[in-house]
N, C-alpha and C positions, 0 to 999 in steps of 0.2 A: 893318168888320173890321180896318182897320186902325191904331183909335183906340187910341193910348197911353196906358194905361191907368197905368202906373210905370215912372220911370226909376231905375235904378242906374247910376250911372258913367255908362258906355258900352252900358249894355246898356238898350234900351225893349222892356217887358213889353207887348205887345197885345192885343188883346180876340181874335182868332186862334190866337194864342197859349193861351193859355187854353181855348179851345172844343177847338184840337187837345191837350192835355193832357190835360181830362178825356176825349175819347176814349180816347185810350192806357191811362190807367190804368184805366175800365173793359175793355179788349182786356185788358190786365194782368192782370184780374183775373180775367178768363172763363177766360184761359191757366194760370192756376194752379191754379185748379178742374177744370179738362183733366186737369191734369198727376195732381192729387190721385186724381180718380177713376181714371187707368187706371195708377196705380201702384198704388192701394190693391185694383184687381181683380184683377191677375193673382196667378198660385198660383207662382209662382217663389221667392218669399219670403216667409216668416212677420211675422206681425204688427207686431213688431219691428224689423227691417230693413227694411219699408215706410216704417215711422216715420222712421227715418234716409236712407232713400235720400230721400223726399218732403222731407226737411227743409234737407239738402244741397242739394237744385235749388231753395229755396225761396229759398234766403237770398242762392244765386249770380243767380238773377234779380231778386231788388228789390236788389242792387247796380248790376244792367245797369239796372233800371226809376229808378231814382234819377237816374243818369248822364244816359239820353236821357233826364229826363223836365229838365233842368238844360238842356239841348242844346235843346229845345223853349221854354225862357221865352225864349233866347237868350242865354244866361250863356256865357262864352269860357270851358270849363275848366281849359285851356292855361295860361290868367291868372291863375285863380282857383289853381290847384296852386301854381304860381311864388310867389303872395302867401303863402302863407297856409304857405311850407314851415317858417319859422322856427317860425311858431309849433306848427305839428304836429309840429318839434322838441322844443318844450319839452312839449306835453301828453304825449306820449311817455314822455317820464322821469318824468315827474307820475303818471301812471295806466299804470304798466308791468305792474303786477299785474293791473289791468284786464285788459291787452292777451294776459297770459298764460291768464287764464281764457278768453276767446274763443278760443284756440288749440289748447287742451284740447279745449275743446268742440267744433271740427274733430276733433281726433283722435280723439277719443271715437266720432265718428257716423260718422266713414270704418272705424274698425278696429272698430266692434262691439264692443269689449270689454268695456263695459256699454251694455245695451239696454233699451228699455221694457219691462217686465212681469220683467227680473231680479231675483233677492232679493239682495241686498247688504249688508256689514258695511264700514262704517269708520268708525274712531274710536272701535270700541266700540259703534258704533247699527247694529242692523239696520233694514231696511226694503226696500220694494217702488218700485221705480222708476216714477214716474209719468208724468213728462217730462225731455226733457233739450233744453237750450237751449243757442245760442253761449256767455252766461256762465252760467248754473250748470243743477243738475239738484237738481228734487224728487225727495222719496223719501217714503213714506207709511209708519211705526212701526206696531210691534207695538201701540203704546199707539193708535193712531187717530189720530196726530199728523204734520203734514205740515213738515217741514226742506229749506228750499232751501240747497243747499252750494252752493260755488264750484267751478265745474268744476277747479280745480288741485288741489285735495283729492282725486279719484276717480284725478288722473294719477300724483301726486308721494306719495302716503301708500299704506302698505299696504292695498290693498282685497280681501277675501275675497268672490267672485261664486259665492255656492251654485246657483245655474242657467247656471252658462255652458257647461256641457255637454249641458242639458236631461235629466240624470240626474237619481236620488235620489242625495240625499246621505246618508251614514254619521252618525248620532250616537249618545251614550253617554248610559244612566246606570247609576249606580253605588250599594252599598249593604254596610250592611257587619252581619255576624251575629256573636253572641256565640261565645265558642274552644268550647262544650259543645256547637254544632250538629252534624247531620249534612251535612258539605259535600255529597254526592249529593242528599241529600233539598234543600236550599237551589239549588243548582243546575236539580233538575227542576224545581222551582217557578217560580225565575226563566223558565224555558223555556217553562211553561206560559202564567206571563203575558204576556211578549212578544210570543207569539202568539195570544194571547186578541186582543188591541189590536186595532182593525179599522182605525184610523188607520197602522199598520205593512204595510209590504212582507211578503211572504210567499216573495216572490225581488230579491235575494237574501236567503236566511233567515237571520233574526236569530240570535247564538249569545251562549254567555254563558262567562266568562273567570274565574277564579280569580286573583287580578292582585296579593295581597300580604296579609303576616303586617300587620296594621295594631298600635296600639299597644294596643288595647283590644278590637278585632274583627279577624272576618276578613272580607278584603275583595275583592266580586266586583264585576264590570262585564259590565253588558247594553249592546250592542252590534246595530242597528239599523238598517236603510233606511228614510224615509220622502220622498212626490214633495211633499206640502204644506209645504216648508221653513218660508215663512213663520212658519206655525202650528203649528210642532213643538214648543212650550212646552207647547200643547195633549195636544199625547199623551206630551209623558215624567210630566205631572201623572195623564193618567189611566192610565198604566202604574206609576207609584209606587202608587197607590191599589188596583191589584189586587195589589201586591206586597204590599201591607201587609196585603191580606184575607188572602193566601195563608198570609202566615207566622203570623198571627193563628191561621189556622184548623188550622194543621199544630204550634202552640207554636214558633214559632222566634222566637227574642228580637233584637229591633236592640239591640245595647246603648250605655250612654253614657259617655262617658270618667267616672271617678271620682279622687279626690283623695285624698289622707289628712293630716289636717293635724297635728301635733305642735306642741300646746302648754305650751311648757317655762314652769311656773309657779316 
């Protein structure tokens, strides 16, 4: 047991050594699986802040399991810190950005303010939060496409979180009718569509706005709850589509800009 199996320096690695390591980190491992399950059972928190509370005690113990498990070959870490500060000076400055994604990524999973299963817009891409890590967080696209960001992106850039109230969110579309409509008749119809949609909230109920003399129509907006944010491309495509039966079936004209060109011969 007490065969020297490697020296560094001052420090000789033992076949003891070793045997008490892998014990530890199997204990290690039983205790995280512990920790997993009776975090993930209790009903105190939603699926989401499980994810983050479990992820937060995850990463502050394989710091602690790193430590003693360094303490166990019999490494002095005393020594090891003192050597090695110059040079974790300079990586420092070398990977600062690094060091600020990983910090984000603390803030991110202590304050909740994007969570797994959030829909999220930044940069212009929406998407479905899949994971989120010390440096960065997936997201999953409307397209079925998966973008890992750098967590400093989610902290430092405008982020728009369509579920971080766990409401429906309000959206808009818009359309616009030729000046010979009957604005009432255009109006009820938009109304009738809106609530036709079975993709649509029904509280609170959708209305419809009269919103401007345009240059060539006139121009309303349908206005709108839905809980599926993700997939709300989904129902403004099949609420145009009953718009357009409607107005089809009642003669109401979209019209199109026109031109007039003069040709001076």
């Amino acid at each position: 047991m007490d065969i020297v199996l490697l020296s560094i320096g001052d420090t000789k690695i033992k076949i003891s050594s070793i045997i008490f390591l892998i014990i530890f980190l199997l204990f290690s491992a039983m205790l995280l699986r512990i920790i997993k399950r009776s975090v993930y059972r209790t009903n105190r928190f939603d699926d989401a802040k499980k994810y983050s509370v479990y992820t937060l005690v995850k990463y502050f113990l394989l710091v602690i399991i790193i430590v003693l498990s360094l303490q166990i070959l019999g490494f002095n870490l005393s020594v090891l810190m003192a050597g090695s500060a110059a040079l974790l000076v300079g990586l420092g400055l070398g990977i600062q950005n690094l060091f600020s994604d990983y910090i984000s990524g603390l803030i991110i999973l202590i304050d909740s303010s994007v969570k797994v299963g959030d829909v999220i817009e930044v940069n212009g891409i929406v998407g479905t939060v899949q994971k989120i890590d010390l440096r960065t967080t997936t997201i999953l696209t409307r397209d079925d496409k998966y973008i890992i960001l750098p967590n400093t992106q989610l902290t430092r850039n405008e982020l728009i979180n369509w579920t971080h109230n766990e409401l429906a969110s309000r959206f808009e579309v818009t359309v616009g009718v030729d000046y010979s409509s009957d604005i009432k008749l255009v109006m009820r119809l938009l109304q009738e569509a809106v609530l036709e949609e079975e993709n649509i909230l029904e509280v609170p109920e959708p209305f419809v706005r009269f919103i401007d003399f345009g240059e060539s129509s006139l121009n309303f907006s349908i206005l709108f709850w839905v809980e599926d944010v993700f997939r709300v491309e989904n129902a403004k495509s099949d609420l145009r589509i009953k718009i357009f039966e409607k107005f089809a079936q009642h003669n109401v004209t979209i019209p199109f800009p026109q031109r007039v060109i003069h040709n001076k011969a």
